[in-house]
C-alpha positions in Angstrom: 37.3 -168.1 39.9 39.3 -170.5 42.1 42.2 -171.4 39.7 43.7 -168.0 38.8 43.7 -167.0 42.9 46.0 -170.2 43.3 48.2 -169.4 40.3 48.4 -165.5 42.3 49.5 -167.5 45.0 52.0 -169.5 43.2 53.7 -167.0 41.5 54.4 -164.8 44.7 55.4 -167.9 46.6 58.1 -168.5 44.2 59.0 -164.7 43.8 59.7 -165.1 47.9 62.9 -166.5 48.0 64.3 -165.1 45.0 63.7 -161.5 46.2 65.8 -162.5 49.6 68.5 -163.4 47.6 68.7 -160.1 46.1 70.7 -157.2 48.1 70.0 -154.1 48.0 71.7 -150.8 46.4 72.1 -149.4 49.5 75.4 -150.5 51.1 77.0 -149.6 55.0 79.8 -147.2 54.4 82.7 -148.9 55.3 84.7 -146.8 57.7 88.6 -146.3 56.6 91.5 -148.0 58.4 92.8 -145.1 59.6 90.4 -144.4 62.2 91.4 -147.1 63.8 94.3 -145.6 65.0 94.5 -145.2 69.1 93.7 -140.8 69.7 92.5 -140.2 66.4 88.8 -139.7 64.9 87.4 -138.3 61.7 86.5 -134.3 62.0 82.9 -133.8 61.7 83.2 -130.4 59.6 85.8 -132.2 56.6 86.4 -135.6 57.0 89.9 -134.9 58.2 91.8 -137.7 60.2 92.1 -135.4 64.1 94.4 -135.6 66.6 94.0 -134.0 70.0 96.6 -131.1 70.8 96.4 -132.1 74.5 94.5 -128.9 75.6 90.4 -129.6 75.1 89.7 -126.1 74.9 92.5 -125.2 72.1 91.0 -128.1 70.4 87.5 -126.6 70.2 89.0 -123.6 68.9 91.2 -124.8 65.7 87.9 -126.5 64.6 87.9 -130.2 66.9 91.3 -131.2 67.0 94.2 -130.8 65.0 94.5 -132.5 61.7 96.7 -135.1 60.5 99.7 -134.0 58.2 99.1 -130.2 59.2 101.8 -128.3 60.9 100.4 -125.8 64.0 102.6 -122.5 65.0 102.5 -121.3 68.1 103.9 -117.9 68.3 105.7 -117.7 71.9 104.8 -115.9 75.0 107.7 -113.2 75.8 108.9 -115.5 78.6 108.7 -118.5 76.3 106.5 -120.0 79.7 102.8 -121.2 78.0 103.9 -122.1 74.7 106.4 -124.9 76.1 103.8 -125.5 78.1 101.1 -125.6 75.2 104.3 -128.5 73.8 104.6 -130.5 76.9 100.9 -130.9 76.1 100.8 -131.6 73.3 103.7 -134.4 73.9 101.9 -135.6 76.6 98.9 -136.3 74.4 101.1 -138.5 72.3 102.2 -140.1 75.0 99.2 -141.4 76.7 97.5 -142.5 73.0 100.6 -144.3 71.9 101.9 -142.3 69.2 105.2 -142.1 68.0 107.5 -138.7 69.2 110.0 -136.7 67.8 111.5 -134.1 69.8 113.5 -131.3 68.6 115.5 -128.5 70.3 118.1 -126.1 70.3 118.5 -125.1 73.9 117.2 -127.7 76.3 117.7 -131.5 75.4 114.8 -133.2 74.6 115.1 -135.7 77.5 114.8 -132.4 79.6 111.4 -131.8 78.3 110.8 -135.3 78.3 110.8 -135.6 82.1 109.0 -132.4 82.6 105.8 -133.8 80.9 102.4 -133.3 83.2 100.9 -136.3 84.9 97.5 -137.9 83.0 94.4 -137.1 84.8 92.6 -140.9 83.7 90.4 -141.5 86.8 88.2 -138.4 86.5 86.7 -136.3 84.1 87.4 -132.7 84.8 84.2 -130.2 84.4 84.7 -126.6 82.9 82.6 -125.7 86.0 82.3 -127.6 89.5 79.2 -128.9 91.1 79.3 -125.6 93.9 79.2 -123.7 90.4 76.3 -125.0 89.0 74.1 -125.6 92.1 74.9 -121.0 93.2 73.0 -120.8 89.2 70.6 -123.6 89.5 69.4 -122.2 93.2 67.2 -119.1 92.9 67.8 -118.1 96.1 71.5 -117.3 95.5 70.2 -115.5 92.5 67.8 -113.2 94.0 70.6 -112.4 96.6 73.1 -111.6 93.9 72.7 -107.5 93.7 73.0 -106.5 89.3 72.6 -103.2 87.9 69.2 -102.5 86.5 70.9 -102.2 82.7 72.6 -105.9 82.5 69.6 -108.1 84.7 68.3 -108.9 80.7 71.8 -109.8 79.6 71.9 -113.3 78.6 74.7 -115.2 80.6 78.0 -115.7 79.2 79.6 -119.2 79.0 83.2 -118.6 79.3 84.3 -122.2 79.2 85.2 -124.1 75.3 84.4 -127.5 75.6 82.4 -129.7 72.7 79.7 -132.2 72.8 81.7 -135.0 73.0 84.6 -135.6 74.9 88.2 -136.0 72.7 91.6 -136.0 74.6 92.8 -136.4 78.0 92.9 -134.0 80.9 96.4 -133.4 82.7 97.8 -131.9 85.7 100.9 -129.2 85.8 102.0 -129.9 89.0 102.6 -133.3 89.2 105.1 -134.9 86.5 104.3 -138.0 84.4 105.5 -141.4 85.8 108.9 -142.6 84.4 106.8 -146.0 83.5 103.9 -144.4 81.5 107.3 -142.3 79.9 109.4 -145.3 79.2 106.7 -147.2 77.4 106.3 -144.9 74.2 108.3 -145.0 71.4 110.5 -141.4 70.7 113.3 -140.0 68.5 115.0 -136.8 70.1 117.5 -134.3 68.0 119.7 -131.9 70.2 121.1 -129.6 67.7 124.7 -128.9 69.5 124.7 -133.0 69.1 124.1 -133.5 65.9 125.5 -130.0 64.1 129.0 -129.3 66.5 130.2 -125.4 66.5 132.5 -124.8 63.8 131.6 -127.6 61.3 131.5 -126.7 57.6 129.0 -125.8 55.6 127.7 -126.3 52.7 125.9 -124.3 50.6 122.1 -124.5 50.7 119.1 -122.7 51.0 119.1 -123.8 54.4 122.0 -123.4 57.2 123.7 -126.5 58.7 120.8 -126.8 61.2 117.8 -126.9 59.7 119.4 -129.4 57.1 120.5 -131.5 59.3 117.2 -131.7 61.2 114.6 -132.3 58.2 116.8 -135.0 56.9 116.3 -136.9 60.7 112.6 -136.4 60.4 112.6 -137.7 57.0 114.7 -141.1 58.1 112.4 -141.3 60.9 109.3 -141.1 58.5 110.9 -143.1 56.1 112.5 -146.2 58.9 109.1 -146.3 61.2 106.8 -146.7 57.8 104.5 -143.4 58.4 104.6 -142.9 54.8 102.8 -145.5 53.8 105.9 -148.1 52.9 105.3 -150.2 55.8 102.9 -153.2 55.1 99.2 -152.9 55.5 98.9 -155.7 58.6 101.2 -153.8 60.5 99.3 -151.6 63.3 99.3 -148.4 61.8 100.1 -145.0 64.0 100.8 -141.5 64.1 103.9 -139.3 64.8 104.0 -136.2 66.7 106.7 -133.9 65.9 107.5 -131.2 68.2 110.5 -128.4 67.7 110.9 -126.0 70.1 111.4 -122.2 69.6 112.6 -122.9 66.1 114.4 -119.8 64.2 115.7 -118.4 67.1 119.7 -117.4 67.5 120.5 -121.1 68.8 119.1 -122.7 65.5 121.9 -120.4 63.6 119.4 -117.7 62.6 120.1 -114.0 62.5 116.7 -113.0 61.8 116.2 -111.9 65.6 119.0 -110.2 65.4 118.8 -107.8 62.3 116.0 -106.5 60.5 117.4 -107.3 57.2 119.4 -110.6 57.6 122.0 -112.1 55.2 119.5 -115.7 55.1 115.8 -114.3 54.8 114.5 -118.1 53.6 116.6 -120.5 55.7 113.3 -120.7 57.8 110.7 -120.6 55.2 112.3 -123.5 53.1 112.6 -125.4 56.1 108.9 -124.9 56.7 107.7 -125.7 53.0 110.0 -128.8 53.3 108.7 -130.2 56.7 104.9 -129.4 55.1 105.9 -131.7 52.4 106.7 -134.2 54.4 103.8 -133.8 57.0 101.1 -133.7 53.7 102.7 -137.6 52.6 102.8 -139.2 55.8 101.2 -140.1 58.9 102.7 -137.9 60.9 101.6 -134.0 62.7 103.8 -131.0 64.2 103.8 -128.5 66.5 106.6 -125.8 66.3 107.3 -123.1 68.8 108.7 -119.6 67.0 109.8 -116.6 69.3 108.1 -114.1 66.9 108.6 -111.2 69.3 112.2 -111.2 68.4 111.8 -111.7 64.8 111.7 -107.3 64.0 111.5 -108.2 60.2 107.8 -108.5 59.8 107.8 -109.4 56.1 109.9 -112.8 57.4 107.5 -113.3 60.3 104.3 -113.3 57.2 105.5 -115.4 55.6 106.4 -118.3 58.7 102.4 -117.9 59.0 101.5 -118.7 55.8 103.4 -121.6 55.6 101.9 -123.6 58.1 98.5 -124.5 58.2 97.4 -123.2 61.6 98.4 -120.3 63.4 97.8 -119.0 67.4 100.0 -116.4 69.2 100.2 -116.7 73.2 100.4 -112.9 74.9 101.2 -112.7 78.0 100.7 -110.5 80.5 103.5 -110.8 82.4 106.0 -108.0 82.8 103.0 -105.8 81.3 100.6 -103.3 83.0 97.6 -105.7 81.9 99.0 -107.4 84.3 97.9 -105.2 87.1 94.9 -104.2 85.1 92.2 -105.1 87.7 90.0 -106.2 84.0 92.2 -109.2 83.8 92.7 -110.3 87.0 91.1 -113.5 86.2 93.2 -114.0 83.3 97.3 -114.4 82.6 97.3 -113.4 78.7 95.5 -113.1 75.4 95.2 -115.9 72.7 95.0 -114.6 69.1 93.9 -117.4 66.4 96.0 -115.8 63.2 95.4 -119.0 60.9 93.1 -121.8 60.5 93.4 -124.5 57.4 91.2 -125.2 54.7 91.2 -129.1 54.3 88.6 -130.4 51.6 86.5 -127.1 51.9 87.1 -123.8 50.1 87.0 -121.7 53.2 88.0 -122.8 57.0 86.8 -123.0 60.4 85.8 -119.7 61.7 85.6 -119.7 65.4 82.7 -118.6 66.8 84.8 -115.5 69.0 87.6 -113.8 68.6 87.9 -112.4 72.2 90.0 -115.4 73.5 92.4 -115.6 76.7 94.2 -117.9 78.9 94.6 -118.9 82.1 97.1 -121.4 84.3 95.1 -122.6 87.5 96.4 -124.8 90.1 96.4 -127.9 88.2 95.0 -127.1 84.3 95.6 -124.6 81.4 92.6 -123.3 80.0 91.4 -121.3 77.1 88.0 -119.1 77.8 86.0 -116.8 76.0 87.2 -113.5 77.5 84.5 -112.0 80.0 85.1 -108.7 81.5 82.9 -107.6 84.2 80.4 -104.9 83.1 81.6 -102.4 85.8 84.0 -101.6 88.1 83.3 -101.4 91.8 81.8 -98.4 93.6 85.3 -97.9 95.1 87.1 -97.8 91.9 84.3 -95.5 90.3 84.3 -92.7 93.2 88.1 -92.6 92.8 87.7 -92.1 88.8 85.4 -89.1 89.6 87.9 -86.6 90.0 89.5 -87.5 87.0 86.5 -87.1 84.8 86.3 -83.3 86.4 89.8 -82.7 85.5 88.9 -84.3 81.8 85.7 -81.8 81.6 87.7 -78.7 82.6 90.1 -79.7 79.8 87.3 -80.5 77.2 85.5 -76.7 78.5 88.6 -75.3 76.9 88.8 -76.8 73.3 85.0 -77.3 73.3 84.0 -74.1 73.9 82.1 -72.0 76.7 78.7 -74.3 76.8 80.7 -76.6 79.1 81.1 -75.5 82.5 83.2 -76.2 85.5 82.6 -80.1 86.4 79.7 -80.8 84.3 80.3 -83.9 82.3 79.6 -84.4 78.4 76.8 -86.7 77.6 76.4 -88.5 74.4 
């Protein structure tokens, strides 16, 4: 009974090392070269290769960050005063990971906006709410003090402040301008269109005016020159470039479609558009453009800009407005509508999970929050409404009929 044990024994001692030279099926993913690239990371929801726009909380709503070879429109504010902000940002973003800029423009020069670009915050990590915030919720004393109607003591507490999981970006402050050394360091192309189109030059005939040709062929040599479409050799350090054109199709860029309702070049935009897409979707490279769509009266035209880029947001502001008095949004300096997200390997996008978005420039930061508004007004606010709710009952007595009387409000 001895013998066949030992053979047993044999046979799996010999099976031993043969099994460790085997490897298994199951293999590490290997992770793609581009992620390698300073300020970039792979989006959770599609796979995407994600830049950040500069703003953490505009970030979290477009979905993480914004995607690689995707163009962003931001609809400008009726002062044009956040969205070049919103492009300083997102220019400064570039600037502190390393990429690559181009800067466009039709009224400033680019080495204006260059110099106006906010000062990196790298030393500190800036909360959505302080420490004094946190300790007035976490003490119970400052709670029981705190005097709430009857009706919202069950409310659950709103968390106005958009920030993810995991921190992506870098923090910034408006008043204080970047430092010419930080500035000097990156690598940018500019285009001032009274430079490279001069008044009175000929034309030629195009679906495009003189500008917009001139300005997708500089992008393209750029593209082309610095190897973001994939000509340059693989050991070269690959990188990203951030394109940034400020208030494009406005009367400076040769356009008359803020001037008439139906103008004489309807598509000079659009083809513009579809081209710079075309070149964003085969190269390493990602754009934000600025459109004054308050002065664009055709709305057709102003569809169709939308649709042909791949994510939307419109800035209102309240300034110059009577929201901006409006004691409801007194925390609060405009409204932030999100008009189009992308779909990138998935059949449908994104979907933010509010709507009810608005902005805000503190002392140092610009911030994007879930909009809040308080659940009352005060008790001052409310007695001086009551005369106007008599003089609204005396007027609903009338149409109403006789069953309302004198000062006697309607209850539903």
């Amino acid at each position: 009974m001895a013998a066949p044990s030992n053979n047993i024994s044999k046979s799996r001692a010999e099976q031993k090392p043969r099994l460790a030279c085997n490897t298994t099926t199951f293999q590490k993913k290997s992770r793609s070269k581009l992620v390698s690239i300073p300020g970039t990371r792979p989006s959770v929801q599609n796979g995407q290769l994600i830049v950040s726009t500069g703003v953490t909380s505009l970030d979290y709503v477009i979905g993480g960050g914004l995607a690689v070879g995707t163009l962003l429109l931001i609809e400008e504010d009726k002062y044009d005063s956040y969205s070049r902000m919103l492009l300083k940002y997102f220019l400064a973003e570039g600037v502190v990971c390393g990429h690559n800029l181009f800067i466009a423009s039709a009224r400033n020069h680019p080495d204006e906006i260059l110099q106006e670009l906010p000062a990196p915050i790298l030393d500190e990590i800036v909360s959505p709410r302080g420490k004094e915030g946190q300790a007035e919720l976490c003490d119970p004393e400052s709670q029981n003090s705190m005097k709430i109607a009857w009706r919202y003591q069950n409310l659950p507490k709103v968390q106005t402040a958009l920030a993810s999981s995991s921190r992506f970006g870098h923090y910034y402050d408006v008043s204080k301008t970047m430092d010419t050394e930080i500035r000097q360091a990156t690598k940018f192309n500019t285009f001032f269109l009274p430079d490279e189109v001069p008044l009175g030059s000929a034309t030629e005939s195009s679906w495009m005016n003189a500008g917009y040709r001139a300005l997708l062929r500089s992008i393209q040599s750029v593209i082309c020159r610095e190897g973001f479409d994939g000509s340059s050799p693989q050991s070269k350090s690959r990188n990203v470039l951030r394109i940034g054109v400020h208030s494009l199709g406005s009367a400076l860029w040769g356009e008359d479609i803020c001037c008439k309702e139906s103008p004489s070049d309807a598509s000079s935009l659009t083809t513009f558009l579809y081209g710079l897409r075309a070149l964003l979707r085969s190269s390493l490279s990602v754009a934000m453009v600025t459109v004054p769509s308050h002065l664009i009266q055709n709305r057709v035209i102003m569809g169709r800009v939308t649709k042909l880029c791949d994510t939307a947001i419109t800035l209102e502001s309240f300034r110059g407005l009577e929201s901006e008095t409006n004691p409801l949004y007194k925390d609060y300096h405009g409204l932030l509508h999100v008009k189009q997200l992308p779909h990138l390997n998935c059949l449908v996008c994104e979907v933010p999970d509010t709507k009810d978005l608005a902005f805000k420039l503190k002392r140092k930061q610009f911030t994007i929050e879930r909009l809040h508004l308080p659940p009352d007004l005060s008790d001052t606010v409310s007695r001086l409404s009551k005369p106007d709710l008599a003089e609204s009952a005396k007027l609903l007595s009338v149409g109403c009929g006789s069953t309302a009387m004198g000062k006697k409000h309607l209850d539903f």
